[in-house]
C-alpha positions in Angstrom: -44.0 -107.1 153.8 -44.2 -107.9 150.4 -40.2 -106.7 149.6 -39.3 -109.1 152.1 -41.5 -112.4 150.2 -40.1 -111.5 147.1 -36.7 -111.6 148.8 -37.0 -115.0 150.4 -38.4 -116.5 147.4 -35.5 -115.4 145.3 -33.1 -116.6 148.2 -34.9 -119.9 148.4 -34.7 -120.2 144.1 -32.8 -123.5 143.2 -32.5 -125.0 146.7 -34.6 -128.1 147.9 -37.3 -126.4 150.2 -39.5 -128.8 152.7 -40.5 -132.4 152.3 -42.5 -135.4 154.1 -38.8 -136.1 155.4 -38.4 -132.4 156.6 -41.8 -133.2 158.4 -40.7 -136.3 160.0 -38.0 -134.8 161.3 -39.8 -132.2 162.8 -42.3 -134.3 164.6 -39.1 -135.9 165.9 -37.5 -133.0 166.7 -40.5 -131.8 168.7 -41.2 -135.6 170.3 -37.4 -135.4 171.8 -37.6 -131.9 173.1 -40.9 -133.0 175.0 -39.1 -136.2 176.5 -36.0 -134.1 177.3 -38.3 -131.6 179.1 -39.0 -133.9 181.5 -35.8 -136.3 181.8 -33.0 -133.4 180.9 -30.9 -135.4 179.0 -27.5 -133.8 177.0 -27.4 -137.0 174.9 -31.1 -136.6 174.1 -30.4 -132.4 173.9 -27.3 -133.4 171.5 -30.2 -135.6 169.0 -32.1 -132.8 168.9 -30.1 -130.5 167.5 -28.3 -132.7 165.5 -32.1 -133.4 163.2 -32.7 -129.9 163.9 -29.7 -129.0 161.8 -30.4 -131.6 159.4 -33.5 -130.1 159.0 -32.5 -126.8 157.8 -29.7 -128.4 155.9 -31.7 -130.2 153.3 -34.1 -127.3 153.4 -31.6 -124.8 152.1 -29.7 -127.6 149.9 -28.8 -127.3 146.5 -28.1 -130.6 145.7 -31.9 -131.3 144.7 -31.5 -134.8 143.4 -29.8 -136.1 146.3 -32.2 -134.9 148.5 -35.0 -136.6 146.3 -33.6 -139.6 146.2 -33.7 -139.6 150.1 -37.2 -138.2 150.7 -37.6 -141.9 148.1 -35.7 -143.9 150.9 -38.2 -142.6 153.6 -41.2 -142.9 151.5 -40.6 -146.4 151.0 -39.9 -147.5 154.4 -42.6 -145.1 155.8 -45.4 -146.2 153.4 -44.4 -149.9 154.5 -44.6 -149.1 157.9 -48.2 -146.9 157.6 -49.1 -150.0 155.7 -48.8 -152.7 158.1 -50.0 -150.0 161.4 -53.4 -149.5 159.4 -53.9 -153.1 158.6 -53.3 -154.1 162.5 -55.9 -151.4 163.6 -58.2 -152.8 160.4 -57.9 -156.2 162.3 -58.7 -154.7 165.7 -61.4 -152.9 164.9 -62.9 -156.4 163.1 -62.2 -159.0 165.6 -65.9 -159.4 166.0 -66.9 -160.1 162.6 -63.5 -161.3 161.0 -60.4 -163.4 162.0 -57.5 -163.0 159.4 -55.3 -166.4 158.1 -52.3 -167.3 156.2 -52.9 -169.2 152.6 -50.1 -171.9 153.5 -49.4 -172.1 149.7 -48.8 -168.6 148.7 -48.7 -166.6 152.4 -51.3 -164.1 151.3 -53.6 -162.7 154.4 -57.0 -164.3 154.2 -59.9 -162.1 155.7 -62.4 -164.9 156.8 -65.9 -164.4 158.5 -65.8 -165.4 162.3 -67.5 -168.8 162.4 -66.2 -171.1 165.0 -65.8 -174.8 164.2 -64.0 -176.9 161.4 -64.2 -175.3 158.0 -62.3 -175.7 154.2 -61.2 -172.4 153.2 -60.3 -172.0 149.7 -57.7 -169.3 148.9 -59.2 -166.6 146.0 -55.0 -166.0 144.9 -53.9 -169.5 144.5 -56.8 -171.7 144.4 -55.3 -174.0 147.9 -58.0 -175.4 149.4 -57.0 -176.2 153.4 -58.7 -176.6 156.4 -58.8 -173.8 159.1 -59.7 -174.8 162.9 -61.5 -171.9 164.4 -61.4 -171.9 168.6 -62.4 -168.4 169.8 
């Protein structure tokens, strides 16, 4: 066992190996051969294969800095995206205590306690003082 480990890891010397877009992919690849399990789709059979290549093509790449710079792409859109999911839950999970506002002078996301009535909120970014109507 050990002749063939040394074997793949000179095989695998130089070449991109697995990333957080490798493991994106994969839960896609997995999510569509679930669906397609129950709707047998070729057009959703045709997808999967298609990332599934993709998969072991940047895996076994060469071209290391391209495949960085794409892994970059996803990272920013994914962090973006994880970003504004765990913010929505935050505000779920606090709709008891908290209701969230827009500052109408700089946009930023105001996390005010829930008191209902009239009140002047003053914004800790920009210093805009405005008043904030609270029904419900």
């Amino acid at each position: 066992m050990g002749h063939f480990r040394e074997r793949l890891i000179r095989f695998m010397y130089g070449r991109y190996g697995i990333d957080q877009l490798y493991y994106a992919l994969a839960v896609l690849c997995f999510t569509l051969m679930v669906i397609n399990s129950f709707i047998h789709s070729i057009v959703l059979t045709i997808i999967m294969w298609a990332v599934l290549l993709l998969m072991i093509y940047r895996t076994f790449s060469k071209n290391i800095y391209r495949r960085r710079k794409e892994n970059e792409k996803f990272m920013k859109v994914w962090n973006q995206v994880k970003k504004k999911t765990l913010f929505t839950i935050r505000r779920i999970k606090e709709i008891r205590s908290h209701r969230y506002h827009r500052c109408p002078g700089c946009k930023a996301m105001l996390r005010l306690p829930y008191k209902r009535g009239k009140h002047t909120v003053q914004c800790p970014r920009c210093g805009n003082e405005f008043k904030k109507h609270v029904i419900i």
